[in-house]
N, CA, C and O atoms as CSV, one atom per row, in Angstrom:
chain,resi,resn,atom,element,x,y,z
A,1,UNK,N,N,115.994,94.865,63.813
A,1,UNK,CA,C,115.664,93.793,64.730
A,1,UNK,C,C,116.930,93.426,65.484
A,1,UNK,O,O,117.954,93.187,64.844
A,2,UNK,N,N,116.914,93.364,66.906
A,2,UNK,CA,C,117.934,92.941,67.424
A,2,UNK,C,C,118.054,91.549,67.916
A,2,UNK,O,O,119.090,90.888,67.991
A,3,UNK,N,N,116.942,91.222,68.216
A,3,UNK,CA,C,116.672,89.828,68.675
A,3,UNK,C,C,115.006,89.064,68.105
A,3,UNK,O,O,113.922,89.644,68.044
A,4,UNK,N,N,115.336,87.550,67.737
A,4,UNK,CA,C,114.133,86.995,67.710
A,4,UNK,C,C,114.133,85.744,68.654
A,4,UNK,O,O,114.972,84.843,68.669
A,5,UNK,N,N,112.833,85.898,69.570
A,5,UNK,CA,C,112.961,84.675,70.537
A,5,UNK,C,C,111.543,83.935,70.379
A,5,UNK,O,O,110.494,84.468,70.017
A,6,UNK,N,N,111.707,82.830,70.667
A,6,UNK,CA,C,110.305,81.859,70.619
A,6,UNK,C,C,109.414,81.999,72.020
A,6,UNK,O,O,108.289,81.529,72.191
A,7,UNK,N,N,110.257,82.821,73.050
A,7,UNK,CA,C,109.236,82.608,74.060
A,7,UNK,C,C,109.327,84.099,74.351
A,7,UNK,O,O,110.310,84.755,74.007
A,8,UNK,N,N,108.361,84.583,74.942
A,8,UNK,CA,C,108.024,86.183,75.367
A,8,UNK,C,C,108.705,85.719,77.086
A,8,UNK,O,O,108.491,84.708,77.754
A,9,UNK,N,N,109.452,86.771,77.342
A,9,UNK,CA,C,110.110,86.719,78.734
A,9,UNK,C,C,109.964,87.821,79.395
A,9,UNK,O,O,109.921,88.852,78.724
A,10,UNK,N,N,109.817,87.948,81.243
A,10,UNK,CA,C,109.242,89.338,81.379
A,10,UNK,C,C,110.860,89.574,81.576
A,10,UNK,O,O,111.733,88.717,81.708
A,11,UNK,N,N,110.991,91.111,81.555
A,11,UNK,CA,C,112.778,91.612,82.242
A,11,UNK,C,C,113.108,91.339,83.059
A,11,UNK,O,O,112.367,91.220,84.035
A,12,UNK,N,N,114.351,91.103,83.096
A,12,UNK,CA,C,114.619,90.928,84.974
A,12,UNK,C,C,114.450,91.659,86.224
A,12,UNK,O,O,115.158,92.639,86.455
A,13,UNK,N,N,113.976,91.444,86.665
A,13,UNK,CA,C,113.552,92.133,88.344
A,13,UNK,C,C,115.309,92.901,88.469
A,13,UNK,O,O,116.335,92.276,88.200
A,14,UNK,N,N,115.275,93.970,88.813
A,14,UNK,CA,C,116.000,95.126,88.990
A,14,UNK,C,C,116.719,94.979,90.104
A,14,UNK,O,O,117.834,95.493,90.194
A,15,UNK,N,N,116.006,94.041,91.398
A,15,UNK,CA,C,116.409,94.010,92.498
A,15,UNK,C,C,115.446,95.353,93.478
A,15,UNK,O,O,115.175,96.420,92.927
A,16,UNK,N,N,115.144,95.146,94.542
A,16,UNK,CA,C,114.283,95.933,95.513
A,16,UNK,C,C,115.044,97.410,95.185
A,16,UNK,O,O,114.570,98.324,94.512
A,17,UNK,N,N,116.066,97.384,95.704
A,17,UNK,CA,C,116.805,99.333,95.780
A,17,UNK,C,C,117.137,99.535,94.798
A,17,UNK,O,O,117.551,100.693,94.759
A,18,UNK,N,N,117.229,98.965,93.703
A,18,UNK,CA,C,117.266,99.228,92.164
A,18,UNK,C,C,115.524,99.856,91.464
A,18,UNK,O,O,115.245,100.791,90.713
A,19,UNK,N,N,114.822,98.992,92.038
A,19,UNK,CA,C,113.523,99.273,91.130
A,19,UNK,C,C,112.686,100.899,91.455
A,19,UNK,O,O,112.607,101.517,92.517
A,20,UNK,N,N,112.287,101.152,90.449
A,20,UNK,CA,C,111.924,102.668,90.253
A,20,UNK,C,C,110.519,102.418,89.231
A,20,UNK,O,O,110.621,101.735,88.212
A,21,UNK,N,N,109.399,102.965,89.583
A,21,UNK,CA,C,108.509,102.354,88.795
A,21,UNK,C,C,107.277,103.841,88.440
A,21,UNK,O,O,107.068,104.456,89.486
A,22,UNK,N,N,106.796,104.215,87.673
A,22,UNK,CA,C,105.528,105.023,88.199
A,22,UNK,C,C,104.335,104.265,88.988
A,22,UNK,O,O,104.062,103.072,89.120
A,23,UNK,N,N,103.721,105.497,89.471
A,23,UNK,CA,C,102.795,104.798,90.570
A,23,UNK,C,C,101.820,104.047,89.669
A,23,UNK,O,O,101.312,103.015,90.107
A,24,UNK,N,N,101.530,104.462,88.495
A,24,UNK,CA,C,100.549,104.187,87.643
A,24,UNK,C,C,100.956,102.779,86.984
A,24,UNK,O,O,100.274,102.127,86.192
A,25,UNK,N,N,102.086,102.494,87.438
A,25,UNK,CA,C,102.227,101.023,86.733
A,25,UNK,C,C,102.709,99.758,87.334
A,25,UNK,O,O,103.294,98.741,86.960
A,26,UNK,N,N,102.027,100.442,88.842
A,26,UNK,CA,C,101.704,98.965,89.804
A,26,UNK,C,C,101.234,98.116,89.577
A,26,UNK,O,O,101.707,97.050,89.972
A,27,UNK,N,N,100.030,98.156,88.805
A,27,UNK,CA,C,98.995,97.185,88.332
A,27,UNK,C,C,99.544,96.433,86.883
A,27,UNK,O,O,98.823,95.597,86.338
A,28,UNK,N,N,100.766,96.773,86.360
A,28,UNK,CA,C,101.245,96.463,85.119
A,28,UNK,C,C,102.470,95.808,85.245
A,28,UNK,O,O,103.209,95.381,84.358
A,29,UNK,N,N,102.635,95.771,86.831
A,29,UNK,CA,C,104.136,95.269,87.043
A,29,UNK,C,C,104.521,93.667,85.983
A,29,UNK,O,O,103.557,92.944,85.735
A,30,UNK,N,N,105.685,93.322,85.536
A,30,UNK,CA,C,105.747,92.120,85.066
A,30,UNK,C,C,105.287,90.563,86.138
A,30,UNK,O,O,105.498,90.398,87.340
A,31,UNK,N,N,104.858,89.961,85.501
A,31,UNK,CA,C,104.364,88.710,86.373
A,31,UNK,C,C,105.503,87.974,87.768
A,31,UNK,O,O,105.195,87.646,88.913
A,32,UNK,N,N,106.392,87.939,87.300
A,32,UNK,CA,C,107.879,87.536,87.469
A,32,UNK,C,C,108.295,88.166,88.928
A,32,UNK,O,O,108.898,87.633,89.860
A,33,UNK,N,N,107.748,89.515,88.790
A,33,UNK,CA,C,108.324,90.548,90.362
A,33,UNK,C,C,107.250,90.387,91.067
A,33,UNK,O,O,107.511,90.475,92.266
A,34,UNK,N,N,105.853,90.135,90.791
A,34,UNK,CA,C,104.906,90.443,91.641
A,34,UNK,C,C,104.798,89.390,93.258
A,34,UNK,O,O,104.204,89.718,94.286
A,35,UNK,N,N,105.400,88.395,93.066
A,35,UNK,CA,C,105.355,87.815,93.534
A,35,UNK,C,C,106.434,88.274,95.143
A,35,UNK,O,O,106.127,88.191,96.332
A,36,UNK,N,N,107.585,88.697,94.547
A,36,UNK,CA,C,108.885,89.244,94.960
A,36,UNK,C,C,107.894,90.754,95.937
A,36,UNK,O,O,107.721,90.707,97.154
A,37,UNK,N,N,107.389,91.932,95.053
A,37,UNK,CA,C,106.850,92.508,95.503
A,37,UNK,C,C,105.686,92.699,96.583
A,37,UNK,O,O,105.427,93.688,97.268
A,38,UNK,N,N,105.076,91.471,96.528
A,38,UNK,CA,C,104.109,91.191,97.448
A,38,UNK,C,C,104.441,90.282,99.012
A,38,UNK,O,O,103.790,90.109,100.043
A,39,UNK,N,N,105.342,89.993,98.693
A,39,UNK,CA,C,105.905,88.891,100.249
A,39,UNK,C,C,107.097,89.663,100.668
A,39,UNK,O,O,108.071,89.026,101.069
A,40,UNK,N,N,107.161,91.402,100.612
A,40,UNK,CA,C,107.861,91.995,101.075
A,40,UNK,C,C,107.602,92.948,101.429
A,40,UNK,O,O,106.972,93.783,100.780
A,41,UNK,N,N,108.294,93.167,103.300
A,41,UNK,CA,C,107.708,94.486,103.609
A,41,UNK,C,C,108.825,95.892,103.617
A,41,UNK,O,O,109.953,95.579,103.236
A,42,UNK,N,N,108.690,97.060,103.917
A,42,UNK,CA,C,109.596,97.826,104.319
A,42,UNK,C,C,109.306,99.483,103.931
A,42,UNK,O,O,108.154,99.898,103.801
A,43,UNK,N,N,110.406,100.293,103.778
A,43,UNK,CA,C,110.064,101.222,103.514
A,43,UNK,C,C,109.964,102.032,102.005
A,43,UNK,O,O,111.089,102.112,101.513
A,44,UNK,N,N,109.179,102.491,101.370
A,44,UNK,CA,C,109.493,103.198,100.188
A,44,UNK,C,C,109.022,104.859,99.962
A,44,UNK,O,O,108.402,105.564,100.758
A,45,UNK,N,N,109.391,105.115,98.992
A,45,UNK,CA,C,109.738,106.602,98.391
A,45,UNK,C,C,108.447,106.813,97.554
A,45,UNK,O,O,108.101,105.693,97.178
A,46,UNK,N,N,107.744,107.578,97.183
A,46,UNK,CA,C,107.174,108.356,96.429
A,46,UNK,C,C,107.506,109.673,95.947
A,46,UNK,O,O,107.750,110.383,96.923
A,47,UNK,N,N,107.628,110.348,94.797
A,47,UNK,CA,C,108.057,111.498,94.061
A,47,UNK,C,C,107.121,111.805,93.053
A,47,UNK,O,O,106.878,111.159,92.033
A,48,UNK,N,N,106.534,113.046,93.517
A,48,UNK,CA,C,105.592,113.631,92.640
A,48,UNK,C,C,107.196,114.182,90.970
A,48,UNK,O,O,108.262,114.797,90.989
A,49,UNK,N,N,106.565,113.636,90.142
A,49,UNK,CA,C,107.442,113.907,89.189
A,49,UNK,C,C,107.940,115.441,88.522
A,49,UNK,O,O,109.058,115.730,88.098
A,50,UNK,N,N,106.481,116.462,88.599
A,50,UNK,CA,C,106.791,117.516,88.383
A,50,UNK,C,C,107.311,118.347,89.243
A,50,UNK,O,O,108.206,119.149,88.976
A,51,UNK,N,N,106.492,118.120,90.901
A,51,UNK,CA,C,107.331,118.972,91.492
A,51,UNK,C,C,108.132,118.680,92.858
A,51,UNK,O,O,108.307,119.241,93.940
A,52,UNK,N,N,108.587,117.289,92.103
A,52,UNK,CA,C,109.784,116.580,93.232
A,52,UNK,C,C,109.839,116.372,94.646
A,52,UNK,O,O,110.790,116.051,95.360
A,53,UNK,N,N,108.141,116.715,95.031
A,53,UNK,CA,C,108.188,116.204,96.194
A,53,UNK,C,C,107.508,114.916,96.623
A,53,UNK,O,O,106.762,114.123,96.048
A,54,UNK,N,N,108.138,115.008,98.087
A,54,UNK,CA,C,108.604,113.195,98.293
A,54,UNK,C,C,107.395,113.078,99.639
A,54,UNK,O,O,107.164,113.916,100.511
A,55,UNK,N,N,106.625,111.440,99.380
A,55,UNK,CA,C,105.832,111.063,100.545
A,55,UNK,C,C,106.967,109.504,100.717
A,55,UNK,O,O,107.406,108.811,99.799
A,56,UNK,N,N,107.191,109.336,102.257
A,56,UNK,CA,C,108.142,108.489,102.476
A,56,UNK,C,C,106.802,107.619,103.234
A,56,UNK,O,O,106.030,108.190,104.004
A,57,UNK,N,N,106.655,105.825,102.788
A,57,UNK,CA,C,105.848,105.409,103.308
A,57,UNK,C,C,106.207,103.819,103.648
A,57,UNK,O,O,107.213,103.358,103.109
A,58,UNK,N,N,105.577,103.135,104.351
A,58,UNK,CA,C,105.854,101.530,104.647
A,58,UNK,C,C,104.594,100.964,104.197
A,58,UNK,O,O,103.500,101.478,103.960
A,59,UNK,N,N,105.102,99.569,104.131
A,59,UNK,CA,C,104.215,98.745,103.633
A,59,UNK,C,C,104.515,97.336,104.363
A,59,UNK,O,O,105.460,96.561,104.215
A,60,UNK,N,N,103.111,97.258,105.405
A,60,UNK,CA,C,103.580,96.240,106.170
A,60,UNK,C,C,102.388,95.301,106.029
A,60,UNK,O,O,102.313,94.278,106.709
A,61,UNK,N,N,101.547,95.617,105.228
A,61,UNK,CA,C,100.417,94.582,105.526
A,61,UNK,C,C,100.371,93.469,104.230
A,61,UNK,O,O,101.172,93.247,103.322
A,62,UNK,N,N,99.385,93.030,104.494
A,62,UNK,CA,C,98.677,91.930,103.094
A,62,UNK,C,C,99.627,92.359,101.791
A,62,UNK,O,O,99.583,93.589,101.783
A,63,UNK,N,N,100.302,91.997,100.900
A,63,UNK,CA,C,100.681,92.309,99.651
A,63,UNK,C,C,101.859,93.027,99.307
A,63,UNK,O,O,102.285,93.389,98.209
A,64,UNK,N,N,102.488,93.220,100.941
A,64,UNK,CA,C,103.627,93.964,100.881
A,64,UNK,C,C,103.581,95.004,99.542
A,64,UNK,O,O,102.600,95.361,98.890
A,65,UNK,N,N,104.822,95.308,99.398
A,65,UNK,CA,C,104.879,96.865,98.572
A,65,UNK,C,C,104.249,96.794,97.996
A,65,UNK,O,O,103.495,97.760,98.108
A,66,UNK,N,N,103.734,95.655,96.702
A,66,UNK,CA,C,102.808,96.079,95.947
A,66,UNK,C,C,101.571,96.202,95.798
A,66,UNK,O,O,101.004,96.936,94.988
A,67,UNK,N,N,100.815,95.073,97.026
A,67,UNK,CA,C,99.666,95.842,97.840
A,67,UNK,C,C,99.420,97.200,97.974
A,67,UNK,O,O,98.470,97.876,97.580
A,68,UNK,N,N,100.685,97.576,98.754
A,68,UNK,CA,C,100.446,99.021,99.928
A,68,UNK,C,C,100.633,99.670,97.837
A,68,UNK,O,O,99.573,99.734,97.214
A,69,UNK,N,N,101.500,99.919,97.342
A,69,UNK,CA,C,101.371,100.760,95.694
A,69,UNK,C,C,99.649,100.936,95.176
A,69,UNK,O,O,98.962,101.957,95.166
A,70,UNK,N,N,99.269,99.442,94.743
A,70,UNK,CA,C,97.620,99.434,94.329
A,70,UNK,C,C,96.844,100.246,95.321
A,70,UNK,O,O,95.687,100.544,95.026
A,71,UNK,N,N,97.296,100.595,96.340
A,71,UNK,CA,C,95.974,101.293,96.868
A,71,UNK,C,C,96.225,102.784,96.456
A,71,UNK,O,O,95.531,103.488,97.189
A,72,UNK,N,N,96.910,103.503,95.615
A,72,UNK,CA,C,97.946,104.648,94.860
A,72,UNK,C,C,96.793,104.919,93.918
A,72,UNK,O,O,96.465,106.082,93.683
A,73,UNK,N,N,96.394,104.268,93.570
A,73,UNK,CA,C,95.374,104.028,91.947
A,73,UNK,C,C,95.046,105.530,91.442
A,73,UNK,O,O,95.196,106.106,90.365
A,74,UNK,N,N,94.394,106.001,93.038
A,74,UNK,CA,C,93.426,107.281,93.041
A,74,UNK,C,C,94.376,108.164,93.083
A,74,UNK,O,O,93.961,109.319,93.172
A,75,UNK,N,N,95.623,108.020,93.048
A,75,UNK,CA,C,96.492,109.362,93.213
A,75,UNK,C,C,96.973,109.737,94.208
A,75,UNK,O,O,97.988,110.433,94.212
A,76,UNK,N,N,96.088,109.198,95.735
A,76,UNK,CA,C,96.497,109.636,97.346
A,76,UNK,C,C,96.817,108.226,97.981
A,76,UNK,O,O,97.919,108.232,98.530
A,77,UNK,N,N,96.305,107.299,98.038
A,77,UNK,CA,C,95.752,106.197,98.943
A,77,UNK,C,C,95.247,106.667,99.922
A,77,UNK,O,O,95.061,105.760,100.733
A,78,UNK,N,N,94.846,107.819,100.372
A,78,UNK,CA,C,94.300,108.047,101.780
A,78,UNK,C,C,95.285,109.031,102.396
A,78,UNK,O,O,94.975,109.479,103.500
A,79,UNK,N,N,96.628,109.502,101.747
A,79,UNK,CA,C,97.635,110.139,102.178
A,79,UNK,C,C,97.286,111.605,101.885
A,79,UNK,O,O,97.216,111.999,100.721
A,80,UNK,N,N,97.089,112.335,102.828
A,80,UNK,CA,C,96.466,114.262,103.100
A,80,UNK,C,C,97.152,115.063,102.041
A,80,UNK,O,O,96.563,115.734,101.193
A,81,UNK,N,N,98.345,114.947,102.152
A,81,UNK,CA,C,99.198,115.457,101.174
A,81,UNK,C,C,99.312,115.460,99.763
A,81,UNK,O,O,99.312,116.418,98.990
A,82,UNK,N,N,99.430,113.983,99.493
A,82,UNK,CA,C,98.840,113.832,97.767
A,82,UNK,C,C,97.988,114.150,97.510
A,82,UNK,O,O,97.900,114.556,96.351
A,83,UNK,N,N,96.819,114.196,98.341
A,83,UNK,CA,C,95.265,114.429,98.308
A,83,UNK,C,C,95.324,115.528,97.800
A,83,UNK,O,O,95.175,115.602,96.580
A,84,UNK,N,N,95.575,116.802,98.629
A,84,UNK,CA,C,95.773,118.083,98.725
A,84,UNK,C,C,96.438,118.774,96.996
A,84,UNK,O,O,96.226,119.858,96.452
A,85,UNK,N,N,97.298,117.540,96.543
A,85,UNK,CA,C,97.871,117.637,95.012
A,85,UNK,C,C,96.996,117.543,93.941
A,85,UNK,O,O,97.220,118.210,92.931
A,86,UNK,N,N,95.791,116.629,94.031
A,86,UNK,CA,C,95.174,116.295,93.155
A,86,UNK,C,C,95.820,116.017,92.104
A,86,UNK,O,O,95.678,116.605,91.032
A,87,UNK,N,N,96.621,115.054,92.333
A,87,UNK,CA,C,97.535,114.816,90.979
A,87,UNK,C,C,96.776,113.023,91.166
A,87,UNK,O,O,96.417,112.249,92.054
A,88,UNK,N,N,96.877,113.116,89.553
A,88,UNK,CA,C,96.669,111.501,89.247
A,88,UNK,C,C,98.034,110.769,89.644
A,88,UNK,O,O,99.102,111.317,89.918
A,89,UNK,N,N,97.703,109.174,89.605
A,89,UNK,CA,C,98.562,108.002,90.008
A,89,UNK,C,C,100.195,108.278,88.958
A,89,UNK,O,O,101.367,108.057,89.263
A,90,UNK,N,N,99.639,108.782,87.805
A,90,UNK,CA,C,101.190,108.992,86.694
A,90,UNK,C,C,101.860,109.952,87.158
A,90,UNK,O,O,103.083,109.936,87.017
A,91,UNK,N,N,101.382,110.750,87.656
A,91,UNK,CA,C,102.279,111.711,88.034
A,91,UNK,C,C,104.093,111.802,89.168
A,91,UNK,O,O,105.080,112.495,89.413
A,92,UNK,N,N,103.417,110.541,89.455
A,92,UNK,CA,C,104.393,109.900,90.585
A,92,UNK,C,C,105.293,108.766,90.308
A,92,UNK,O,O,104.853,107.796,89.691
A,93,UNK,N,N,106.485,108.803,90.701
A,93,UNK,CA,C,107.137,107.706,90.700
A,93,UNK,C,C,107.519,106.875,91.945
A,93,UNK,O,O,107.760,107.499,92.979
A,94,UNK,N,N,107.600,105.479,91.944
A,94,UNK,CA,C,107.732,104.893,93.543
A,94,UNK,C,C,108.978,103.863,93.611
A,94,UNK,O,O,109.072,102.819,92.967
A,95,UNK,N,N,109.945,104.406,94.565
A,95,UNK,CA,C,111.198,103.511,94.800
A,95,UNK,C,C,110.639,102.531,96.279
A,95,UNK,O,O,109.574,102.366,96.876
A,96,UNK,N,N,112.322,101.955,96.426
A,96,UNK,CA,C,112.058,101.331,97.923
A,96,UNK,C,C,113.341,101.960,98.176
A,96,UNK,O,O,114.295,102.290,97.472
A,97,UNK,N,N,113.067,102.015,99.346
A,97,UNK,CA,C,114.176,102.832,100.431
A,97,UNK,C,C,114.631,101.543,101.044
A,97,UNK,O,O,115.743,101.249,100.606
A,98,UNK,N,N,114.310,100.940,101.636
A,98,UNK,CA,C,114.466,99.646,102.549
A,98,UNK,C,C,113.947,98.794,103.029
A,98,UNK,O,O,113.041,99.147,103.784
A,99,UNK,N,N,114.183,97.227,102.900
A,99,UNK,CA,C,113.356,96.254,102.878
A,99,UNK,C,C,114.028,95.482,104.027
A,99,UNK,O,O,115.154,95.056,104.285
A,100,UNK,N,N,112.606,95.506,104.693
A,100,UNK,CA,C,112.460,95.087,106.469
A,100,UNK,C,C,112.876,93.414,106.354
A,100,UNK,O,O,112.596,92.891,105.275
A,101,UNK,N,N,113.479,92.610,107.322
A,101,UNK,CA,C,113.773,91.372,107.135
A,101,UNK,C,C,112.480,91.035,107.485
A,101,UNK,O,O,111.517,91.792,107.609
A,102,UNK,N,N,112.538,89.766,107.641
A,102,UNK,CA,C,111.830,88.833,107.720
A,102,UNK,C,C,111.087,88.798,109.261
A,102,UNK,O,O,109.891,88.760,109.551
A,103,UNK,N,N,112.148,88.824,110.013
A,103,UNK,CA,C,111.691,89.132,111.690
A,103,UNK,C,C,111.400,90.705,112.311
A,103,UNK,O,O,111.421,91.087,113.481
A,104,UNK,N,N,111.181,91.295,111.318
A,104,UNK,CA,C,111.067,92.713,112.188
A,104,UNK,C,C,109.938,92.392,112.207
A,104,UNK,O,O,109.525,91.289,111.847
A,105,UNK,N,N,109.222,93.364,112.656
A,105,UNK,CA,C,108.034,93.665,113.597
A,105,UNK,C,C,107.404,95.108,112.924
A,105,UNK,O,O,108.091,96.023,112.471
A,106,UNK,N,N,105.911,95.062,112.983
A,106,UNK,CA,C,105.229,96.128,112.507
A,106,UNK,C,C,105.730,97.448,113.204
A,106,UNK,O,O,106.051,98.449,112.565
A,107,UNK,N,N,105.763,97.362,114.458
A,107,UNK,CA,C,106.474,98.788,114.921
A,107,UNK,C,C,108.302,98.841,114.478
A,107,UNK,O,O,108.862,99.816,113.977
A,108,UNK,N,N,108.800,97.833,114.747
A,108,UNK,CA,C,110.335,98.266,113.573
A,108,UNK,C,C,110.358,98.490,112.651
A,108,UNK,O,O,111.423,99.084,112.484
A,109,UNK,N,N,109.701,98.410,111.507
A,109,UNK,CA,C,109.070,99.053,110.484
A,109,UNK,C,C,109.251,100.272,110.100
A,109,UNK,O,O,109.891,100.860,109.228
A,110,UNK,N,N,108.121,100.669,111.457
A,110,UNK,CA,C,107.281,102.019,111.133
A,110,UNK,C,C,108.595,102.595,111.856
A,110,UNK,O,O,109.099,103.538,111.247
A,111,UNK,N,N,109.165,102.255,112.891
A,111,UNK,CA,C,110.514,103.104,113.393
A,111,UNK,C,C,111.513,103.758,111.920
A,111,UNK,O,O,111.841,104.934,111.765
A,112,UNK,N,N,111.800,102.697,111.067
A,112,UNK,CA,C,112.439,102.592,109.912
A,112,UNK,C,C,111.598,104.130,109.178
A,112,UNK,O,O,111.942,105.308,109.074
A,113,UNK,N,N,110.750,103.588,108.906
A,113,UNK,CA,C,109.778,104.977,107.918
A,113,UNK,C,C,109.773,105.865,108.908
A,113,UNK,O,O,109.088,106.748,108.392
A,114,UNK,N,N,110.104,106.323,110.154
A,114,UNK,CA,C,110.045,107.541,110.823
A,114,UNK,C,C,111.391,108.076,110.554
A,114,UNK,O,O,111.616,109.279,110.419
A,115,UNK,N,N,112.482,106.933,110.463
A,115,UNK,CA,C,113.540,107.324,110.670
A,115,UNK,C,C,113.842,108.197,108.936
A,115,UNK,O,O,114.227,109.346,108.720
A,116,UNK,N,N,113.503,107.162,108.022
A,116,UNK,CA,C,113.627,108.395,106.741
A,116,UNK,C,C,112.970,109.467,106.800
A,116,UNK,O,O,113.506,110.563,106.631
A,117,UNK,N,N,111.674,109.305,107.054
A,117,UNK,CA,C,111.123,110.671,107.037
A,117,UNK,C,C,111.501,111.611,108.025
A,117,UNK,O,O,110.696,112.535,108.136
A,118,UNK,N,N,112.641,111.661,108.897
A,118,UNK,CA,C,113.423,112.650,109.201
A,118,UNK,C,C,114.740,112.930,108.821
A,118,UNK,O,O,115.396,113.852,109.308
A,119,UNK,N,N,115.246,111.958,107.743
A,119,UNK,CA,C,116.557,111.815,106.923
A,119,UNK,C,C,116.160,112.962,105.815
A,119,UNK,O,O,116.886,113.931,105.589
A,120,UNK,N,N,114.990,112.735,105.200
A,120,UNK,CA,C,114.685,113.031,103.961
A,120,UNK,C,C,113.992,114.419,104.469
A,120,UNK,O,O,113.889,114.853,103.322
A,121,UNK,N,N,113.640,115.080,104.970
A,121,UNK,CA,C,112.731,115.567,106.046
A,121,UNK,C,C,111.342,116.224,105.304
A,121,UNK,O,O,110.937,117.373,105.126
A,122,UNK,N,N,110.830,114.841,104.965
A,122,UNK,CA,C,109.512,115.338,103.920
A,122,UNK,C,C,108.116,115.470,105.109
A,122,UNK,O,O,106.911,115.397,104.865
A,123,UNK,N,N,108.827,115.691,106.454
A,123,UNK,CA,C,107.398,115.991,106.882
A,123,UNK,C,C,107.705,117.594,107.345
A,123,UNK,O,O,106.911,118.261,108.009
A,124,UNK,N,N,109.164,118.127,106.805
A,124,UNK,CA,C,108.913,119.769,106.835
A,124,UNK,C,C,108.860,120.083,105.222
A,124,UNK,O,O,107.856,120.765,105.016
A,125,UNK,N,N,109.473,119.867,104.186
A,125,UNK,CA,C,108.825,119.993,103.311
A,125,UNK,C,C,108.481,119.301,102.107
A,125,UNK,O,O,108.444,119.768,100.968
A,126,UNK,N,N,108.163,117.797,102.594
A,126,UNK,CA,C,107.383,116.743,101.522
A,126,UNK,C,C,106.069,117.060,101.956
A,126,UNK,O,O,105.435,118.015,102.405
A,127,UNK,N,N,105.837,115.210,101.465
A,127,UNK,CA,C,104.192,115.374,101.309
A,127,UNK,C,C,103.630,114.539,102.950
A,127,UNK,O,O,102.463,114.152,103.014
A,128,UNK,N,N,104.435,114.373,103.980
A,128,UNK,CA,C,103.936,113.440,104.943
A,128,UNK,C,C,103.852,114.678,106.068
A,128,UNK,O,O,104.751,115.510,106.190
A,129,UNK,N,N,102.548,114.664,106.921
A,129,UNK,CA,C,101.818,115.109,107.412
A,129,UNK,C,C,101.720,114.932,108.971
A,129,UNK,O,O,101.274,115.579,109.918
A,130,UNK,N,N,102.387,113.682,108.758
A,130,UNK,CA,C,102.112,112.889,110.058
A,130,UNK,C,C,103.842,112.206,110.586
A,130,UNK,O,O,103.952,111.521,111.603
């Protein structure tokens, strides 16, 4: 035993470019981040775990990142590429690349996620399509 405490505490939030999560455990996130996760928009990473490839995506609507994650559930969200994997939601792990301020704008955003996905260049050989 290393520790005994009277109150159950969730961990500390990692910080946005710190956190690394599987896709499968969006819905399990601690209480504590969700909040953090949801009133934030920007860009993040996906990594199929076995075979290391990357869908680079934004999340600009309702629920910020962890919205845009829950819609992952099925393994694709609607994304051609994962689809095409038929890999379940565990198979994947999901970072953030970069978190949009407060005043950007849905198209600065998506400029941002164009701009990795030609850093990273997963639309010659990741999973982004588009």
């Amino acid at each position: 035993i290393l520790e005994l405490r009277k109150e159950v505490a969730d961990p500390p939030f990692p910080g946005f470019l710190d956190l690394k999560i599987g896709l499968d455990a969006a819905g399990s996130i601690p209480p504590t981040w969700t909040s953090a996760l949801r009133s934030t928009r920007g860009v993040y990473l996906i990594v199929h775990r076995g075979r290391s490839e990357q869908y680079v995506g934004s999340a600009v609507g309702d629920g910020g990142f962890l919205g845009r994650w829950l819609a992952y559930s099925d393994g694709h969200g609607g994304n051609v590429g994962m689809r095409e994997l038929s890999a379940p939601a565990d198979a994947y792990e999901v970072s953030i690349l970069e978190v949009a301020g407060s005043a950007a704008t849905v198209e600065e955003v998506y400029a941002r996620e164009s701009a990795w996905k030609e850093k990273l260049g997963t639309r010659v050989t990741g999973l982004n399509h588009n």
